[in-house]
N, CA, C and O atoms as CSV, one atom per row, in Angstrom:
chain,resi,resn,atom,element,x,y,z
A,1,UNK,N,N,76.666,39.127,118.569
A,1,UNK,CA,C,75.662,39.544,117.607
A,1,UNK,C,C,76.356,39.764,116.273
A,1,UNK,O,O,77.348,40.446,116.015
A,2,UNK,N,N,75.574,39.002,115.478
A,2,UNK,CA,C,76.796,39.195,114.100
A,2,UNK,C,C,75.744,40.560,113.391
A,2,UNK,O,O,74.662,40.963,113.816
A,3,UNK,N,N,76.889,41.251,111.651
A,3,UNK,CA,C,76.707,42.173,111.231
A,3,UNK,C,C,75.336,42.139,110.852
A,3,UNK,O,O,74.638,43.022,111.351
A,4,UNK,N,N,74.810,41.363,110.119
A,4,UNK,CA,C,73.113,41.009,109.591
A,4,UNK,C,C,72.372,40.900,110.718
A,4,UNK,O,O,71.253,40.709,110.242
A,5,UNK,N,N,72.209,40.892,112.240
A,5,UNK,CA,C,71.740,41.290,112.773
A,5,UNK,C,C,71.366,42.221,113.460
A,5,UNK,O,O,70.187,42.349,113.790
A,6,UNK,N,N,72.645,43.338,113.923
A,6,UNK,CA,C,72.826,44.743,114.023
A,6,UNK,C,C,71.836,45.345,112.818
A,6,UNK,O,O,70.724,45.801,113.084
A,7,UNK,N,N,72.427,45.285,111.325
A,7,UNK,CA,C,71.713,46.126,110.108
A,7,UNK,C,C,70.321,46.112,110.316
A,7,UNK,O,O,69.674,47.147,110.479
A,8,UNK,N,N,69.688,44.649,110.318
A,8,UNK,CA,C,68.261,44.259,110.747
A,8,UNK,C,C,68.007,44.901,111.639
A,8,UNK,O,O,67.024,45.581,111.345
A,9,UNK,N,N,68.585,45.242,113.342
A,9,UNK,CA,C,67.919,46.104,114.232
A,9,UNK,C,C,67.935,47.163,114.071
A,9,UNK,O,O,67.088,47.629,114.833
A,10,UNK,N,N,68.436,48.009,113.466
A,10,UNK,CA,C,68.934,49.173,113.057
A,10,UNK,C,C,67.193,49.935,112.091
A,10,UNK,O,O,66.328,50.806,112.183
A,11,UNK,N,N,67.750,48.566,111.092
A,11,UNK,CA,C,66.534,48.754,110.160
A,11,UNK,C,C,65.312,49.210,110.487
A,11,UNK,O,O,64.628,50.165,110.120
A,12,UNK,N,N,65.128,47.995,111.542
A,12,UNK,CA,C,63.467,47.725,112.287
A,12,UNK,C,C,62.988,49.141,113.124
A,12,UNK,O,O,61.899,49.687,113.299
A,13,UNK,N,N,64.797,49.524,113.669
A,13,UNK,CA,C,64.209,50.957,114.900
A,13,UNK,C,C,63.801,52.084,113.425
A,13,UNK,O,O,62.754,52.726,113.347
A,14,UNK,N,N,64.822,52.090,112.459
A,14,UNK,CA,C,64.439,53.251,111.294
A,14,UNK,C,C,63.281,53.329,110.656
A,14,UNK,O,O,62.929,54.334,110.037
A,15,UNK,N,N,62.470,52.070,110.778
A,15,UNK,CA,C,61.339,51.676,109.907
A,15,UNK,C,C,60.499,53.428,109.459
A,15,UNK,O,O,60.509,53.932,108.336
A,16,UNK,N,N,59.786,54.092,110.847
A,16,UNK,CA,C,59.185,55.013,110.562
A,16,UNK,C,C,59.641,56.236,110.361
A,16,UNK,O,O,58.838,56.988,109.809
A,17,UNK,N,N,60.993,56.812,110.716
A,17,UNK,CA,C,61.535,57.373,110.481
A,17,UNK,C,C,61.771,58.003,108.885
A,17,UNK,O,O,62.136,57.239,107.992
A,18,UNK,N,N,61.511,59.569,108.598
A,18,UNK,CA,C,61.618,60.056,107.487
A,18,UNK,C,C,62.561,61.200,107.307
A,18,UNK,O,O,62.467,62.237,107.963
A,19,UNK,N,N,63.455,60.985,106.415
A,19,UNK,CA,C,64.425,61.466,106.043
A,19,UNK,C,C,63.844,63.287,106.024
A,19,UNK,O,O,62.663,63.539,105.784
A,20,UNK,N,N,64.871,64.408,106.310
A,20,UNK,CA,C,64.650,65.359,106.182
A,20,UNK,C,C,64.797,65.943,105.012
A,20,UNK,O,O,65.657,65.518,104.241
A,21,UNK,N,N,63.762,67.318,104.571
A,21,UNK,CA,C,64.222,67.636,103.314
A,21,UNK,C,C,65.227,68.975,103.513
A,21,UNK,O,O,65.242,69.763,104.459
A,22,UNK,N,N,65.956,68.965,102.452
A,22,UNK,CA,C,67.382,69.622,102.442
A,22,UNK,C,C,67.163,71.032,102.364
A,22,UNK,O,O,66.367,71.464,101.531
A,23,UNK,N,N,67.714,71.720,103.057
A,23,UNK,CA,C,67.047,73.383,103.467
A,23,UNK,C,C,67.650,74.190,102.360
A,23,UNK,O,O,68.650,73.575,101.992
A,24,UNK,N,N,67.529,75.074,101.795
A,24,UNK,CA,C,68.138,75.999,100.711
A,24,UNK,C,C,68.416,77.237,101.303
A,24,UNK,O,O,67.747,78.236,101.566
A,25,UNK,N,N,69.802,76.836,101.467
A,25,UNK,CA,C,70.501,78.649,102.481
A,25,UNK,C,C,71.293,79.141,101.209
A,25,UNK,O,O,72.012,78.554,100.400
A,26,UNK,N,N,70.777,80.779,101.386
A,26,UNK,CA,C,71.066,81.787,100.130
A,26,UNK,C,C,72.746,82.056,101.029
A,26,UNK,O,O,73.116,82.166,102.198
A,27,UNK,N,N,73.274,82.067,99.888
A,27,UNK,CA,C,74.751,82.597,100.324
A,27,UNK,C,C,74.831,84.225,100.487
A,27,UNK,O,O,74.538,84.666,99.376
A,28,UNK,N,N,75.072,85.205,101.287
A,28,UNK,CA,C,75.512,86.205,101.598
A,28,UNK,C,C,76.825,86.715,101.683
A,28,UNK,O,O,77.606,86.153,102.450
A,29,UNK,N,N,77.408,88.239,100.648
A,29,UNK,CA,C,78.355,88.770,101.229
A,29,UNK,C,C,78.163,89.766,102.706
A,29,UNK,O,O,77.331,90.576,103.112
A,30,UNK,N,N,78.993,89.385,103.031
A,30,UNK,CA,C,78.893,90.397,104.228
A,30,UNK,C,C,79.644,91.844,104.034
A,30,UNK,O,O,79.234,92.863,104.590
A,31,UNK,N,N,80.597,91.815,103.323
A,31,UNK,CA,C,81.080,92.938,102.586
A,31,UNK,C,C,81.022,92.889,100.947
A,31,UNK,O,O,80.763,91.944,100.202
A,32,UNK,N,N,81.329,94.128,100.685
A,32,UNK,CA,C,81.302,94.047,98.908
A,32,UNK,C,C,82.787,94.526,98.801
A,32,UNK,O,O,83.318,95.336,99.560
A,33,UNK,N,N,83.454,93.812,97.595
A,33,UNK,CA,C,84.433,94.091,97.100
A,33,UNK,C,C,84.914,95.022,96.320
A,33,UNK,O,O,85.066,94.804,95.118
A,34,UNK,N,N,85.207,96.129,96.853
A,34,UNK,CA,C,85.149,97.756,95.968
A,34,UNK,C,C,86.469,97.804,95.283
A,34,UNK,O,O,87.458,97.207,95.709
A,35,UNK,N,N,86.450,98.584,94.137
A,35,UNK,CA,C,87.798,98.741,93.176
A,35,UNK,C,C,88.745,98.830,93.875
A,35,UNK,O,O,89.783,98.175,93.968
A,36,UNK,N,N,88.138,100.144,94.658
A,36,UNK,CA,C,89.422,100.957,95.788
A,36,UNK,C,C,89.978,99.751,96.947
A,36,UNK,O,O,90.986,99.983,97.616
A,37,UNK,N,N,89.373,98.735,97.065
A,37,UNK,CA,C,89.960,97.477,97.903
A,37,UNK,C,C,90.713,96.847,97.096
A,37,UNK,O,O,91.617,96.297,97.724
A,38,UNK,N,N,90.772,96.655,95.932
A,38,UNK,CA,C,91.694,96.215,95.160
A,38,UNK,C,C,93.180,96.867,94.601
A,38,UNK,O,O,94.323,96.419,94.512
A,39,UNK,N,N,92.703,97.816,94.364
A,39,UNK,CA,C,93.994,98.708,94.236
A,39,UNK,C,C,94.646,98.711,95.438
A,39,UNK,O,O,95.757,98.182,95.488
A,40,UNK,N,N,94.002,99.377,96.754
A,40,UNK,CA,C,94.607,98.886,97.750
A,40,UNK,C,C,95.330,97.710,98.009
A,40,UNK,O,O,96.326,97.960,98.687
A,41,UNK,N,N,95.198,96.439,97.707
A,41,UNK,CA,C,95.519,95.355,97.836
A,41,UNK,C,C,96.236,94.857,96.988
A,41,UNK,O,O,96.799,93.797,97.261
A,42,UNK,N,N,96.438,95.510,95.632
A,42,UNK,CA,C,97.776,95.471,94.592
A,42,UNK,C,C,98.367,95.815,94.858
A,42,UNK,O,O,99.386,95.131,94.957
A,43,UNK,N,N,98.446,97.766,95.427
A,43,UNK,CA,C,99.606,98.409,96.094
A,43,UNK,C,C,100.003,97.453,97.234
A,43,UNK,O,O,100.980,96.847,96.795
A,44,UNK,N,N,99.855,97.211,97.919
A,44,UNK,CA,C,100.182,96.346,99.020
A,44,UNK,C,C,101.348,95.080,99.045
A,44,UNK,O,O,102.205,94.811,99.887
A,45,UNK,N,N,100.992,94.430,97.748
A,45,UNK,CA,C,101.661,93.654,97.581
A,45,UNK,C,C,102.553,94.148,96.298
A,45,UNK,O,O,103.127,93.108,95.975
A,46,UNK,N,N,102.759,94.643,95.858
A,46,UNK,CA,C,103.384,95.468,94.929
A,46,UNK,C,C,104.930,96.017,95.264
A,46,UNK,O,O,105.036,97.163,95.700
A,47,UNK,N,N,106.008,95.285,95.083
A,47,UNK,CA,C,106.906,96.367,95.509
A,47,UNK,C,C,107.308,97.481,94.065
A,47,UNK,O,O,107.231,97.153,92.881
A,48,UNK,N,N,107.664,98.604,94.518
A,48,UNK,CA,C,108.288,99.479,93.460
A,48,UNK,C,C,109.328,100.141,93.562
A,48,UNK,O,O,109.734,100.567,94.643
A,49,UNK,N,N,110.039,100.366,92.215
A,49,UNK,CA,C,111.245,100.910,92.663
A,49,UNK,C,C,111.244,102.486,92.191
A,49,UNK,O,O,112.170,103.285,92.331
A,50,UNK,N,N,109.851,102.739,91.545
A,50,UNK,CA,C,109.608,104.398,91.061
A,50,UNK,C,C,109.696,105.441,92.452
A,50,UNK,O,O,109.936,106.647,92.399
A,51,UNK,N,N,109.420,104.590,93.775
A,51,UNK,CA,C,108.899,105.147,94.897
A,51,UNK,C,C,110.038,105.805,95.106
A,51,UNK,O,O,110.847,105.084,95.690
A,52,UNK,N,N,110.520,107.083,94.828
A,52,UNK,CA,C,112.227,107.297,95.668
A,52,UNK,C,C,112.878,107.303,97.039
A,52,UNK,O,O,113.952,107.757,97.434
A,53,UNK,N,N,111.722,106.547,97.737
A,53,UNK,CA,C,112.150,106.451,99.230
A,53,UNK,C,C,112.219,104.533,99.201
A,53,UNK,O,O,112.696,104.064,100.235
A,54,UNK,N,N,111.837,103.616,98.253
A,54,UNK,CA,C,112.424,102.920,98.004
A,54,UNK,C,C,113.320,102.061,99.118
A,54,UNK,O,O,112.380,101.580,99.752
A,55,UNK,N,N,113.935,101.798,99.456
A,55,UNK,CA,C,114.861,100.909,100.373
A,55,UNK,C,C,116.012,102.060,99.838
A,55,UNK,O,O,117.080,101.735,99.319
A,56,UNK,N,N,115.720,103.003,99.994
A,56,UNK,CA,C,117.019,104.218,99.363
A,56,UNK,C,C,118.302,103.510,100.236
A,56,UNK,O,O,118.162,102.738,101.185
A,57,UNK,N,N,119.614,103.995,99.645
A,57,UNK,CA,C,120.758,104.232,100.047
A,57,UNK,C,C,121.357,105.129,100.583
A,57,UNK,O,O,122.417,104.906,101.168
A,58,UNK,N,N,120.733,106.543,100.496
A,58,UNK,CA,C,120.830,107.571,100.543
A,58,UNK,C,C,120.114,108.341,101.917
A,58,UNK,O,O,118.931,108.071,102.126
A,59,UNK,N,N,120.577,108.971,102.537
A,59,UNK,CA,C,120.409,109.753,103.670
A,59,UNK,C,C,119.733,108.661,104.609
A,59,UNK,O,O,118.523,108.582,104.818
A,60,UNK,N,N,120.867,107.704,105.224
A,60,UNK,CA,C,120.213,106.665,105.723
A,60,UNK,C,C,120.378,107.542,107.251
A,60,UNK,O,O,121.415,108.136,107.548
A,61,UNK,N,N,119.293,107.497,108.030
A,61,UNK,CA,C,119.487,107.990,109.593
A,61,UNK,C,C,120.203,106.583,110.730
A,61,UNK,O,O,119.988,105.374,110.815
A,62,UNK,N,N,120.766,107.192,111.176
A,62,UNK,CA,C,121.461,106.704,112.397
A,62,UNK,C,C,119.988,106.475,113.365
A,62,UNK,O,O,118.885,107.016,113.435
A,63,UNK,N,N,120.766,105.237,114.102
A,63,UNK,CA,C,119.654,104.994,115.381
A,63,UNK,C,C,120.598,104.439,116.353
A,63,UNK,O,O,121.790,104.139,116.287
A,64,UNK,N,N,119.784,104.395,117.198
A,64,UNK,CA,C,120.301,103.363,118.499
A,64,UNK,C,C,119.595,102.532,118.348
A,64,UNK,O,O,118.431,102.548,117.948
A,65,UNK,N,N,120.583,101.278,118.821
A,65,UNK,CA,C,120.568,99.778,118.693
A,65,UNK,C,C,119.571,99.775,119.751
A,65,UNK,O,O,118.855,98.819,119.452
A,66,UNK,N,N,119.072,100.340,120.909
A,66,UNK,CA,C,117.787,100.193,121.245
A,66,UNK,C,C,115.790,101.044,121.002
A,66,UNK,O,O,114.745,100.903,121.638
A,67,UNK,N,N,116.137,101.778,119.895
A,67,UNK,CA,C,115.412,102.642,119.520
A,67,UNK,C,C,114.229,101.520,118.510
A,67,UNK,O,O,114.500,100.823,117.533
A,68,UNK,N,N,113.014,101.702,119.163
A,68,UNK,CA,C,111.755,101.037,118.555
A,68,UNK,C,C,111.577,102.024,117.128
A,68,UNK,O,O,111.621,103.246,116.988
A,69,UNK,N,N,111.368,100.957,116.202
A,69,UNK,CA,C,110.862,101.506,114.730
A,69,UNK,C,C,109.623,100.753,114.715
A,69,UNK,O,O,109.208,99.835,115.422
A,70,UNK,N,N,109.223,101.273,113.896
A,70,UNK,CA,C,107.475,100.630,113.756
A,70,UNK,C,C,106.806,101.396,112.366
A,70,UNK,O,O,107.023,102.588,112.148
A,71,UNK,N,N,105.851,100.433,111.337
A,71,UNK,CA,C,105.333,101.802,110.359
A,71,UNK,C,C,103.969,100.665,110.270
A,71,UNK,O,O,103.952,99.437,110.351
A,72,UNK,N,N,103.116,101.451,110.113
A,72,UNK,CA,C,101.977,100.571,109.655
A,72,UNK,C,C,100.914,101.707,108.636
A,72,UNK,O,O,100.396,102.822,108.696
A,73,UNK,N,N,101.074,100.239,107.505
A,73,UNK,CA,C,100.434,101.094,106.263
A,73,UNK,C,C,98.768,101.317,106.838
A,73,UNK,O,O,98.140,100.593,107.610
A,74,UNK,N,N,98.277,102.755,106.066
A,74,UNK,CA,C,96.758,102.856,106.146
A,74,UNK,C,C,96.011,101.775,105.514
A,74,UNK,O,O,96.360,101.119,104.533
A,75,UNK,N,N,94.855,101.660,106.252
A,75,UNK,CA,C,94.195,99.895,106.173
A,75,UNK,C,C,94.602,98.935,107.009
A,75,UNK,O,O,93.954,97.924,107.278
A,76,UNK,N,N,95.506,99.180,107.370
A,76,UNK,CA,C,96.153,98.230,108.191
A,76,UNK,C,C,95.000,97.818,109.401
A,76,UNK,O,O,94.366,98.816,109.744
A,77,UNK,N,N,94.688,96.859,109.952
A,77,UNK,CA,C,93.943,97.024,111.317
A,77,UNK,C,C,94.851,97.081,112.529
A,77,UNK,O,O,95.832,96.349,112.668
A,78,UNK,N,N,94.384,98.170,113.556
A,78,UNK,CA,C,95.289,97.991,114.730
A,78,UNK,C,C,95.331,96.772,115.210
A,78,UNK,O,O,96.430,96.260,115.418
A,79,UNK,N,N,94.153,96.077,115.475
A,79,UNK,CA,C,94.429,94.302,115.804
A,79,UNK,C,C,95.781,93.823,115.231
A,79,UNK,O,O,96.832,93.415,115.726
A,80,UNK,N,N,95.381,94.011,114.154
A,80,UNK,CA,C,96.400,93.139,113.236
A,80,UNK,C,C,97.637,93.687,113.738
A,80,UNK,O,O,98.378,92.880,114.299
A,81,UNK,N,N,98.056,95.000,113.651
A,81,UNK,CA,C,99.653,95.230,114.162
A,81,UNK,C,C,100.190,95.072,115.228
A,81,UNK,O,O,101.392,95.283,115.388
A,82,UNK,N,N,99.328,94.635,116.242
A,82,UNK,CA,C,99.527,94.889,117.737
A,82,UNK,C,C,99.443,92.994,117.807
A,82,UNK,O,O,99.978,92.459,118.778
A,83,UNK,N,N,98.886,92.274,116.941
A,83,UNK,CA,C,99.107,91.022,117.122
A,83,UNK,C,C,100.549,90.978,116.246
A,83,UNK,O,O,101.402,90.728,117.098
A,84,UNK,N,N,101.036,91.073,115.286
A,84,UNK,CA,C,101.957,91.131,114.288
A,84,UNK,C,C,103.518,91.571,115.387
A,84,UNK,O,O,104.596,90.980,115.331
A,85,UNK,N,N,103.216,92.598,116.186
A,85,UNK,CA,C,103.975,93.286,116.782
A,85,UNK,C,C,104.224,92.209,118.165
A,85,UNK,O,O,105.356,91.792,118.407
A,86,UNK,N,N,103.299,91.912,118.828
A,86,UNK,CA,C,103.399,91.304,120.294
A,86,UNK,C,C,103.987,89.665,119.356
A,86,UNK,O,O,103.835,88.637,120.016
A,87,UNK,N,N,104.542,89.515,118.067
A,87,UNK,CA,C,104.637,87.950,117.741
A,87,UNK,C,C,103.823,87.195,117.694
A,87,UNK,O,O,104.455,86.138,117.707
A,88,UNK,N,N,102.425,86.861,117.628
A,88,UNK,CA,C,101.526,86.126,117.716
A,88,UNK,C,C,100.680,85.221,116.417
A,88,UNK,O,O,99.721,84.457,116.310
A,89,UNK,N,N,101.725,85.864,115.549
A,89,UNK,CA,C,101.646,85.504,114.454
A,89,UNK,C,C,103.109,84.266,113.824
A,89,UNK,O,O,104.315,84.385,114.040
A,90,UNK,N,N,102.499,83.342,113.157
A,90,UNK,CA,C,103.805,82.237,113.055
A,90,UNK,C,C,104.262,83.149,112.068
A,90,UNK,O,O,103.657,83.891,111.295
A,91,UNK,N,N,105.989,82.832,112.352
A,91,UNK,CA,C,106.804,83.162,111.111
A,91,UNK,C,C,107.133,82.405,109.899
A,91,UNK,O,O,107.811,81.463,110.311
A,92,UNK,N,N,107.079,82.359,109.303
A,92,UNK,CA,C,106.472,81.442,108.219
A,92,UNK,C,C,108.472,81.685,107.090
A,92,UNK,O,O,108.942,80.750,106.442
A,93,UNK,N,N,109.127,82.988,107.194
A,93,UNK,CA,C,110.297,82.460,106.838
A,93,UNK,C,C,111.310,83.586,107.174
A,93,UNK,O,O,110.797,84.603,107.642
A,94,UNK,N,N,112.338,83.587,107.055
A,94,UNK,CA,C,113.276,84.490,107.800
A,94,UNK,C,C,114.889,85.121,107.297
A,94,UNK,O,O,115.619,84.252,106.819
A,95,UNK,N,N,115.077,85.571,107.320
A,95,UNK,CA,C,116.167,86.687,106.551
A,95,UNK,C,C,117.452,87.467,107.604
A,95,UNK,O,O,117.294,88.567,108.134
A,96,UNK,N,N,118.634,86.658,107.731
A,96,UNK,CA,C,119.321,87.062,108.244
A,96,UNK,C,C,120.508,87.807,107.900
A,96,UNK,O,O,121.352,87.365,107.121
A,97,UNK,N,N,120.593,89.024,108.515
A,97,UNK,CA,C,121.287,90.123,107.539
A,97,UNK,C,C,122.834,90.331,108.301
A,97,UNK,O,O,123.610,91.097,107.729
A,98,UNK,N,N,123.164,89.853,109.218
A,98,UNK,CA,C,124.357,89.930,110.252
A,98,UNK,C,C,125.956,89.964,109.112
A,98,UNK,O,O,126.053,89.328,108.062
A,99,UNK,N,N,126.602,90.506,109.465
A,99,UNK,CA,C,127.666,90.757,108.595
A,99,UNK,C,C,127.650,91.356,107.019
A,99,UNK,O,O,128.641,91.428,106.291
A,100,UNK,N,N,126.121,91.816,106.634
A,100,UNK,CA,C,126.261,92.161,105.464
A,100,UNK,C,C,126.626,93.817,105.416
A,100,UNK,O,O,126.556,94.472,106.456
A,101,UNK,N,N,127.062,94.509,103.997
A,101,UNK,CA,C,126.895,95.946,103.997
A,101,UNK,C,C,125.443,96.167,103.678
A,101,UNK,O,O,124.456,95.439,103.571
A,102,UNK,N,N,125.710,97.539,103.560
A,102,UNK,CA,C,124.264,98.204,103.311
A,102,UNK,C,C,123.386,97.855,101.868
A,102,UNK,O,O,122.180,97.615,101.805
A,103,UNK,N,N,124.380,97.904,100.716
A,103,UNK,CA,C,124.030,97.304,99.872
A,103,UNK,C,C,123.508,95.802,99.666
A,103,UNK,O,O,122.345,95.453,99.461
A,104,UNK,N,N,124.685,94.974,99.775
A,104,UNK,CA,C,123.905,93.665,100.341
A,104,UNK,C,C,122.914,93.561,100.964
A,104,UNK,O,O,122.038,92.842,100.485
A,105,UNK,N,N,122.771,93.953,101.722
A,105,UNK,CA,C,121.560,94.066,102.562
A,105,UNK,C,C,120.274,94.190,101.884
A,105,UNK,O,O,119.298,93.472,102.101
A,106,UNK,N,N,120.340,95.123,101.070
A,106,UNK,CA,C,119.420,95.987,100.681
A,106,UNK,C,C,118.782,94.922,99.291
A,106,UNK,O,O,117.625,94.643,98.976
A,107,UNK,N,N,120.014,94.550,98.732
A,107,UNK,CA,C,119.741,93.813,97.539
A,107,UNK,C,C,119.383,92.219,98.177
A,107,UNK,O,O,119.427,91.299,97.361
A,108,UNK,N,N,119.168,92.017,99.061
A,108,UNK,CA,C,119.296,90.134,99.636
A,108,UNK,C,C,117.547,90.766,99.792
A,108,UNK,O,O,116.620,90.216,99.198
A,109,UNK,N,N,117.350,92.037,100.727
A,109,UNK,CA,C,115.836,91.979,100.881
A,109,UNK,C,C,115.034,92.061,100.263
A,109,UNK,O,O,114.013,91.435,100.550
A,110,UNK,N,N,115.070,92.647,99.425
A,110,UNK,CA,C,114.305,93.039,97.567
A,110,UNK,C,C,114.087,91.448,96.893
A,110,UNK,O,O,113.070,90.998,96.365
A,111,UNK,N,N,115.327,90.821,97.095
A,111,UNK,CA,C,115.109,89.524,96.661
A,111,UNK,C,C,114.045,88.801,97.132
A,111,UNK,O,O,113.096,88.375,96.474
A,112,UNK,N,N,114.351,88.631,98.863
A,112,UNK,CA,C,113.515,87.615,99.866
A,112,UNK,C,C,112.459,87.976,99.605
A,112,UNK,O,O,111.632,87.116,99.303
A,113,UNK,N,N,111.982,89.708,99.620
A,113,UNK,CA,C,110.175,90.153,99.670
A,113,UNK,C,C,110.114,89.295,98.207
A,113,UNK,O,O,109.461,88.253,98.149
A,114,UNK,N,N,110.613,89.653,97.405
A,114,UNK,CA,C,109.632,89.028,96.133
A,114,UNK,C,C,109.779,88.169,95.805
A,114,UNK,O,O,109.264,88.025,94.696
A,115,UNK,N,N,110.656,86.668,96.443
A,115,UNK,CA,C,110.626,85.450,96.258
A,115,UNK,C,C,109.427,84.674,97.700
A,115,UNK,O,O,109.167,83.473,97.777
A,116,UNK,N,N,108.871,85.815,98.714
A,116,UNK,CA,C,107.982,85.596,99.708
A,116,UNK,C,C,106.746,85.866,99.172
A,116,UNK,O,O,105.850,85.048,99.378
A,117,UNK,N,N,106.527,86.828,98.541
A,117,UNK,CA,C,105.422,87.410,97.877
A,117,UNK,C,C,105.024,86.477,96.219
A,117,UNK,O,O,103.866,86.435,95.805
A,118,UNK,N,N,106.076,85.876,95.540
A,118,UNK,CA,C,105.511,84.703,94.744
A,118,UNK,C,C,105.283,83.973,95.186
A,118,UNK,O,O,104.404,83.416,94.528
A,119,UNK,N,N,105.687,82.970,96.806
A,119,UNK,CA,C,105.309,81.853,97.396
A,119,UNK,C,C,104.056,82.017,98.677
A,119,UNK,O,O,103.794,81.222,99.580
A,120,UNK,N,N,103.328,83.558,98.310
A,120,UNK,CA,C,102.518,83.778,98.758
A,120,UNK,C,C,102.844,83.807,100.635
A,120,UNK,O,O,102.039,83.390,101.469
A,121,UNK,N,N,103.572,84.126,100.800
A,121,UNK,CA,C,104.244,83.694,101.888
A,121,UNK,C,C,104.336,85.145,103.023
A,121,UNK,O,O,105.145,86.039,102.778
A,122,UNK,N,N,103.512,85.210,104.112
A,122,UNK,CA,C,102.455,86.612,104.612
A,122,UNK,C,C,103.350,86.964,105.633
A,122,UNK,O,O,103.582,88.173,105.626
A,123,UNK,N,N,104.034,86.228,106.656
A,123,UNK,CA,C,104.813,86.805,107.651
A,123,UNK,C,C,105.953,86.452,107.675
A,123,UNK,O,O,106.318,85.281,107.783
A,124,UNK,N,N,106.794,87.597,107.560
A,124,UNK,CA,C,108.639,87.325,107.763
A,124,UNK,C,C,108.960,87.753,109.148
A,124,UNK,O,O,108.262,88.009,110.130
A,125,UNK,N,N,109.990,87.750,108.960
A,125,UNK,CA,C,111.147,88.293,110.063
A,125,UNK,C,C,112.740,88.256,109.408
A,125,UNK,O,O,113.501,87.361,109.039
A,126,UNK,N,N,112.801,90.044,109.498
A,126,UNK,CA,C,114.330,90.247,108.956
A,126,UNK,C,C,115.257,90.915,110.015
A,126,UNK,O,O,115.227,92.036,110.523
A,127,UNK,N,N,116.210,89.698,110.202
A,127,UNK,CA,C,117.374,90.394,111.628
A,127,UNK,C,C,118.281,90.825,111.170
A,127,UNK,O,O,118.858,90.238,110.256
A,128,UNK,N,N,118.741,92.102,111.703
A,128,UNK,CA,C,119.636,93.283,111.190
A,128,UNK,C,C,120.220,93.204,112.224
A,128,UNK,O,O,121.227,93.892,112.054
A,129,UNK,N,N,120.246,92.634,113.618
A,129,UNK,CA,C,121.452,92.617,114.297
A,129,UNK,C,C,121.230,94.039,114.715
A,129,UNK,O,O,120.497,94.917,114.259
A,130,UNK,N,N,122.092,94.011,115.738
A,130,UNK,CA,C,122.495,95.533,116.862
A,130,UNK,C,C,123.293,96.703,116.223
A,130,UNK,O,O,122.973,97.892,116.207
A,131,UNK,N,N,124.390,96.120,115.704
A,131,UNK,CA,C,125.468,96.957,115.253
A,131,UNK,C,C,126.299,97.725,116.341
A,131,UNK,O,O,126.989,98.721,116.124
A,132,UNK,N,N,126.100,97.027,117.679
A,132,UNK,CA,C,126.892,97.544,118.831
A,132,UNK,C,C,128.423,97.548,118.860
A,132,UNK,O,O,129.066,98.506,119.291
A,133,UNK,N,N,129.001,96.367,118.354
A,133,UNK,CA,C,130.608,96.278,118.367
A,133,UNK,C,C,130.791,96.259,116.814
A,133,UNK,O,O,131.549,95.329,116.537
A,134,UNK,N,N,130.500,96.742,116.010
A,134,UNK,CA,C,130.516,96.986,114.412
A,134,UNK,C,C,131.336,98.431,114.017
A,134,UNK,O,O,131.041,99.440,114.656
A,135,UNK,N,N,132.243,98.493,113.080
A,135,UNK,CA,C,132.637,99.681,113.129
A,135,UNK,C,C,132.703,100.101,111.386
A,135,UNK,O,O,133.287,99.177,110.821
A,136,UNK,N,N,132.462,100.741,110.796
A,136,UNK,CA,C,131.671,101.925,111.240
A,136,UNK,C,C,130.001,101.301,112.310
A,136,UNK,O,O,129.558,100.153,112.266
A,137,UNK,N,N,129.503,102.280,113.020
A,137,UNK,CA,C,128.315,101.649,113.252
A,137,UNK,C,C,126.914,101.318,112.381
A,137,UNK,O,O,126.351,101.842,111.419
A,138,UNK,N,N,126.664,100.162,113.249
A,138,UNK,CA,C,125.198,99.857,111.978
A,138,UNK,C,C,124.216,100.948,111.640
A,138,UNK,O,O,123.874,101.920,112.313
A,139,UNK,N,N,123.821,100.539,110.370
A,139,UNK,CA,C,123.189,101.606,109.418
A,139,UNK,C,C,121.699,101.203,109.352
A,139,UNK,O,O,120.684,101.899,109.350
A,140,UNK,N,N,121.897,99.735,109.293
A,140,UNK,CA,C,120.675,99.048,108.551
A,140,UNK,C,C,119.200,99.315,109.432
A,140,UNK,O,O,118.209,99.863,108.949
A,141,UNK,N,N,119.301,98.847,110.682
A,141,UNK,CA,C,117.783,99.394,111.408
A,141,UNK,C,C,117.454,100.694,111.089
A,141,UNK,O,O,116.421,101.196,111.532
């Protein structure tokens, strides 16, 4: 069956067939966008160095290399941290801190957040290593 005959049958079945008219759906927010969500959401992405707890240097606490840390800012959704936390989220780029001092350290991460945060870039992962056979012992977790 060649193409001009297909189009023709096609045609003949469409003959009575009438096109539908196009429905007009009103767009809806489902939430409203409040100031206080915005500020929220500047602070957020905002790093500062006025904050004096800062990535301080100063009165850094000791841990054990098996001791869980965890902080989750207000707003945060528990979904979200408990997916964030169990990994379920791709890592998108990564920061390895193994052999550095505290300073280094400190100054490589300040860098990465705000060269992640211009490339819009939402989930890291920064490895600080154990500090088990390290002497003095690790500081950084």
């Amino acid at each position: 069956m060649s193409d001009n005959n297909e189009l023709d049958l096609f045609r003949e079945m469409m003959a009575d067939v009438s096109p539908l008219e196009q429905d007009q759906v009103a767009i809806t927010q489902k939430y409203q966008i409040t100031e206080t969500h915005l500020v929220r959401q500047i602070a957020a992405q905002t790093l500062t160095e006025s904050d004096p707890e800062y990535l301080s240097l100063d009165n850094v606490i000791m841990r054990k290399p098996e001791d869980i840390i965890e902080f989750k800012r207000d707003g945060v959704q528990e979904g979200v941290f408990k997916k964030l936390r169990l990994g379920k989220y791709e890592i998108q780029a990564r920061l390895d801190l193994h052999r550095k001092t505290l300073k280094q350290a400190r100054d490589e991460i300040l860098q990465f957040l705000k060269q992640c945060q211009g490339m819009d870039i939402r989930t890291v992962i920064i490895i600080h290593g154990k500090g088990e056979r390290s002497d003095p012992p690790a500081m950084m977790k």
